[in-house]
C-alpha positions, -999 to 999 in steps of 0.1 A, spaced: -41 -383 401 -8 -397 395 -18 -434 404 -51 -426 378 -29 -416 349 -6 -448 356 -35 -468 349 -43 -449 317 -7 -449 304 -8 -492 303 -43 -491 289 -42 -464 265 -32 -488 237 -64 -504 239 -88 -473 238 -111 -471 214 -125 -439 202 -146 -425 232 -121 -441 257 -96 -418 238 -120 -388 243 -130 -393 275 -92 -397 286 -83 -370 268 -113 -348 285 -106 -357 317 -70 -349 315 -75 -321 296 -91 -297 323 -62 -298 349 -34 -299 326 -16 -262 318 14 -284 303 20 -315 284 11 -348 303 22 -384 291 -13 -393 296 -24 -364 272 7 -373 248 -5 -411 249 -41 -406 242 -33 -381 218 -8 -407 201 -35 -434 201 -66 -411 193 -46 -403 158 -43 -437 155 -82 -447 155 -92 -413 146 -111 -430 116 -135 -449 140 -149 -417 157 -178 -409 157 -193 -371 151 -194 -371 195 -160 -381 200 -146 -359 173 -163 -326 192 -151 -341 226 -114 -345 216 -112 -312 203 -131 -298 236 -104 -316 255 -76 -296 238 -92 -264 244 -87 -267 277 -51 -275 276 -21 -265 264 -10 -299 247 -31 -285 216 -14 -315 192 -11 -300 156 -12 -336 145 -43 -343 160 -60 -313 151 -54 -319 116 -66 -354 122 -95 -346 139 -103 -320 109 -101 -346 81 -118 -370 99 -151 -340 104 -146 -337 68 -150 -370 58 -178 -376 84 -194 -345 64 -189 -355 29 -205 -394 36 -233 -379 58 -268 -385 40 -293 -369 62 -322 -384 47 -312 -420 57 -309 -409 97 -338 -408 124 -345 -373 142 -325 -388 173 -291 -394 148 -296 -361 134 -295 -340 167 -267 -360 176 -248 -359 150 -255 -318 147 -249 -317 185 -215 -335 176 -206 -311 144 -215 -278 168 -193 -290 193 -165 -295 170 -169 -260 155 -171 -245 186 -136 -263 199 -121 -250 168 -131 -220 169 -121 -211 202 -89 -224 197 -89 -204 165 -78 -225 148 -85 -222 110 -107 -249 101 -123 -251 58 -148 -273 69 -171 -242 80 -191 -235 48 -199 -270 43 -207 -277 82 -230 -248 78 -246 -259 47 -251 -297 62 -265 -283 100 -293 -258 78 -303 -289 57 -305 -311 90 -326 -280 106 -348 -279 78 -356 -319 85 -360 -316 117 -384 -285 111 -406 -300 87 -408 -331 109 -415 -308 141 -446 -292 118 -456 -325 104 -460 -336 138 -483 -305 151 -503 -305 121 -511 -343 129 -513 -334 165 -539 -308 157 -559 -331 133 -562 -356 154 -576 -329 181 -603 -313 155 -613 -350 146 -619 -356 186 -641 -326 187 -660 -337 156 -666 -367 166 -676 -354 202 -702 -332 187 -713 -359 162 -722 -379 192 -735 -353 212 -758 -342 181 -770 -381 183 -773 -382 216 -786 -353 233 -798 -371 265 -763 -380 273 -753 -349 280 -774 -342 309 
């Protein structure tokens, strides 16, 4: 482990956001005190925290559940950065695949926050945001069985059409 976090201390300068994540993640579960690697990705993470995406976010504050190197500065940076992600979101310009994931990413972070309790003011508006995304994703999900079962009743119609036509095929 100690030849692993050597290597990430000289390349933590050049993580992007989900190298910063995944560091942190990785380091996070067997830490019980502060680690330079923590501290450095931590460092960095604040630094880029603007280029995360909704994933990375929920997966930085996961890591720091499971530590105790819980950053304040980071949390806080992690927090603005949900809230911005939040206020730019548009949900009508994103394909079902975007909006899981980017729900999937917003759950995560709530739930990391949450069990650090950690007071977080982005909850109303996350909640708002992930029961407009539902309601998308449940009118698409019906659009897509009531399509399903018309093109199944035009089948059948058309199968008896022919059948009515054609009587001596079916023996």
């Amino acid at each position: 482990m100690e030849r692993l976090g050597q290597q990430a201390l000289r390349r933590c300068r050049e993580h992007d956001p989900q190298n910063c994540a995944n560091t942190m993640q990785a380091y996070g579960v067997p830490v019980v005190g502060g680690s330079p690697v923590i501290d450095a990705s931590s460092k960095r993470a604040t630094e880029v925290i603007s280029e995360f995406a909704c994933q990375s976010l929920a997966n930085t504050g996961w890591s720091l559940t499971n530590s105790s190197a819980t950053g304040q500065e980071l949390l806080s940076s992690v927090e603005v950065q949900v809230g911005s992600l939040i206020s730019r979101f548009d949900s009508s310009d994103h394909s079902e695949k975007e909006l899981l994931e980017f729900s999937m990413g917003l759950l995560g972070f709530f739930w990391a926050f949450a069990f650090l309790e950690v007071s977080c003011a982005l909850h109303s508006r996350g909640r708002a945001l992930l029961a407009e995304i539902g309601q998308i994703l449940d009118r698409s999900l019906h659009r897509r069985r009531v399509a399903r079962a018309g093109v199944a009743r035009q089948q059948v119609a058309a199968g008896s059409l022919e059948a009515r036509q054609r009587p001596h095929l079916l023996t």
